[in-house]
C-alpha positions as CSV (number, residue, x, y, z in Angstrom):
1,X,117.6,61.1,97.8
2,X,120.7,63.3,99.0
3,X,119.8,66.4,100.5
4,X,120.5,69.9,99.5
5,X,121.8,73.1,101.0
6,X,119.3,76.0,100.5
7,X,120.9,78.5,99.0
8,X,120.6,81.1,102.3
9,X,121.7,77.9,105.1
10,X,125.3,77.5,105.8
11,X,127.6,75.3,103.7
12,X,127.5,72.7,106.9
13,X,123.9,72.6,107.1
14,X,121.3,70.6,105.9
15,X,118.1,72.1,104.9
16,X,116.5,69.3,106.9
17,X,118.2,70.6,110.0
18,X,116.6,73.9,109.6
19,X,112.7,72.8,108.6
20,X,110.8,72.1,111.5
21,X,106.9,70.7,111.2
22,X,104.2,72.4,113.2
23,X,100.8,70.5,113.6
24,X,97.4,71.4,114.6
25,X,94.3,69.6,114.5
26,X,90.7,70.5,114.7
27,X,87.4,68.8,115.0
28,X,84.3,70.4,114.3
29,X,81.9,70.9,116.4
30,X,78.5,72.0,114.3
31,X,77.3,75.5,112.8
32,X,80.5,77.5,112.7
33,X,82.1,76.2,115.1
34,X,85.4,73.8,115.5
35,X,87.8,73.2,118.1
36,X,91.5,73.7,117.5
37,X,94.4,71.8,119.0
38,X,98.1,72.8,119.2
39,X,100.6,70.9,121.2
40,X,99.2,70.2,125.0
41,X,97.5,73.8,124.7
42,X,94.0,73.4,126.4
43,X,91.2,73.6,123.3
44,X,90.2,76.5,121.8
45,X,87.5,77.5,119.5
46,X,86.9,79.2,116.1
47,X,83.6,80.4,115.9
48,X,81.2,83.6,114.1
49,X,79.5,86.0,115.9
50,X,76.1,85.7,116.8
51,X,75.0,88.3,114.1
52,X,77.1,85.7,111.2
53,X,75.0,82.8,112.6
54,X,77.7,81.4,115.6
55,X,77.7,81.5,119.2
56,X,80.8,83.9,119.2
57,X,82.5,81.0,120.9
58,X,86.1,82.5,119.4
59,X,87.4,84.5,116.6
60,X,86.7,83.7,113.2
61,X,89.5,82.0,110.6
62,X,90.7,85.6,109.2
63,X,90.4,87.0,112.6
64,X,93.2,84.5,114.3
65,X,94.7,85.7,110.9
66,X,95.4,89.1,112.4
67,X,96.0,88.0,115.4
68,X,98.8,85.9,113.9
69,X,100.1,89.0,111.7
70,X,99.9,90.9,115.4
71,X,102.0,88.7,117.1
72,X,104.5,87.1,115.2
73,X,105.2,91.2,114.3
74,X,105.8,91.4,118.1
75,X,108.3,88.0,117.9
76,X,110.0,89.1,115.4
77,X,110.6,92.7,117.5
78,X,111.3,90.9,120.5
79,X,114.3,89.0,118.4
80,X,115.7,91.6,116.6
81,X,115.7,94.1,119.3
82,X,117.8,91.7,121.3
83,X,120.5,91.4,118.2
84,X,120.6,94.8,117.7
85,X,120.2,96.0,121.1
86,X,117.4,98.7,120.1
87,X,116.0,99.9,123.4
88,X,112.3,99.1,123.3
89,X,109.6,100.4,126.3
90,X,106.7,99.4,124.7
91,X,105.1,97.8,121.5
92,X,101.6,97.6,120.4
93,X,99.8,96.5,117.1
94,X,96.6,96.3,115.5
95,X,95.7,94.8,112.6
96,X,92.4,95.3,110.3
97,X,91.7,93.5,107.5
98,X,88.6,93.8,104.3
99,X,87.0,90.6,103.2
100,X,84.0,89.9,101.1
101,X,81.5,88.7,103.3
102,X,79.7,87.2,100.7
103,X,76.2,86.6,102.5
104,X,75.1,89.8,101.5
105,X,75.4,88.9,97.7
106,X,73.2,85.4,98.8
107,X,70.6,87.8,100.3
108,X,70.9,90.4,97.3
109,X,70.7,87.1,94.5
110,X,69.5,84.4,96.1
111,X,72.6,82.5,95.6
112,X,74.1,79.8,97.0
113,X,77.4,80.2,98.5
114,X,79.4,78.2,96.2
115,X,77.5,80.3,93.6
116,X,78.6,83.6,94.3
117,X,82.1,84.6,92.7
118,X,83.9,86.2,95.8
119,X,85.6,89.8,95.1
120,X,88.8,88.1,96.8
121,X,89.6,84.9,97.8
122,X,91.0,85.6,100.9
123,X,91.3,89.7,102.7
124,X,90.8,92.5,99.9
125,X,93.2,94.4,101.7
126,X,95.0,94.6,105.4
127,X,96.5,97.4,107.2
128,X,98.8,97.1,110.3
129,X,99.8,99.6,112.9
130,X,102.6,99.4,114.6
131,X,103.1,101.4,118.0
132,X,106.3,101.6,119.4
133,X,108.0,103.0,122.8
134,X,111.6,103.7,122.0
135,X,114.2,106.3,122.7
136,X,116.2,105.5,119.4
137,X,117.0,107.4,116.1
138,X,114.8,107.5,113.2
139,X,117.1,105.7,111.7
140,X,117.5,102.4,113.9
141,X,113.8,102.5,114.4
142,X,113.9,102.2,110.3
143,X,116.3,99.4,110.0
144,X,114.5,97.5,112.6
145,X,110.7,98.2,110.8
146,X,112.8,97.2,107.5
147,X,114.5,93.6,109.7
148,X,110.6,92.8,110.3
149,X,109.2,93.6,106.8
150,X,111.8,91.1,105.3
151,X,111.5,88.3,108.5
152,X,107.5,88.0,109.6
153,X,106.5,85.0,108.3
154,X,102.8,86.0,108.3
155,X,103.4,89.6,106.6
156,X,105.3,87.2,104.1
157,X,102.5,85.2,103.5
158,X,100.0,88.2,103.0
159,X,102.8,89.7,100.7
160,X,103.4,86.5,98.4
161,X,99.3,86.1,98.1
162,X,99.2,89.5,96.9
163,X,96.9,91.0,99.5
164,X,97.2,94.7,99.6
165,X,99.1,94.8,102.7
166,X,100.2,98.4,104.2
167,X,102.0,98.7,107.6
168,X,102.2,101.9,109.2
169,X,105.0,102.2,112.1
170,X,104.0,105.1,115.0
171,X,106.0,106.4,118.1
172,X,104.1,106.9,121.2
């Protein structure tokens, strides 16, 4: 099969030049827990807290989530700050997300968990705060908010799964 040009890559580019696969792995472990493997990273673990039945041996699925949002926000920054030489002193984010933690609805019922229907499938809403150190105008500190809205991948994802997603940008 001959390959196409995507309509965004250059004329002289394949699209399989530009698609790169990342792998992980896990293995589970028992209860809650699995261990997760990414390239020659040492192991690490995702886990529930004690009071969700774990051993709060790492953060759950939706929490690396956020972490993810958190940090590819900060990647994206560090990029796009370089292109458009925006003068950055600091950055900080935080990220909280609603999900149905549907264990209260087996307690309430008495249903299983496959039983109950979940209010979403994945977060009912996130929000994001974005903290920033700059000296620059309003106006660069907009195009560069409005650069990382259309570039994160993981705000991307949240968008096109339709999560309520709301992103506030602060100066400190």
């Amino acid at each position: 099969m001959a390959e196409t040009h995507s309509a965004t890559a250059a004329n002289d580019v394949q699209v399989s030049e530009r698609l790169q696969k990342i792998h992980v792995s896990s293995e589970y472990l028992g209860r809650y827990k699995s261990g997760i493997r990414i390239r020659d990273l040492p192991t690490w673990y995702l886990d529930e807290p004690k009071e969700l039945g774990g051993d709060n041996d790492g953060p759950t699925p939706l929490e690396t989530v956020l972490s993810a949002l958190c940090g590819c926000t900060a990647m994206i920054v560090h990029i796009l700050q370089r292109e458009m030489n925006f003068r950055l002193d600091g950055l900080r984010c935080a990220a909280e997300g609603t999900h149905d933690v549907r264990r209260v609805e087996m307690k309430r019922t008495g249903k299983k968990y496959s039983e109950v229907e979940p209010i979403a499938a994945h977060f009912h809403s996130v929000e994001m705060h974005v903290f920033v150190r700059t000296p620059e105008s309003d106006e660069r500190l907009h195009e560069l908010r409005t650069h990382v809205a259309r570039l994160c991948p993981v705000s991307r994802l949240l968008e096109d799964a339709r999560v309520p997603f709301k992103v506030t940008w602060e100066r400190e």
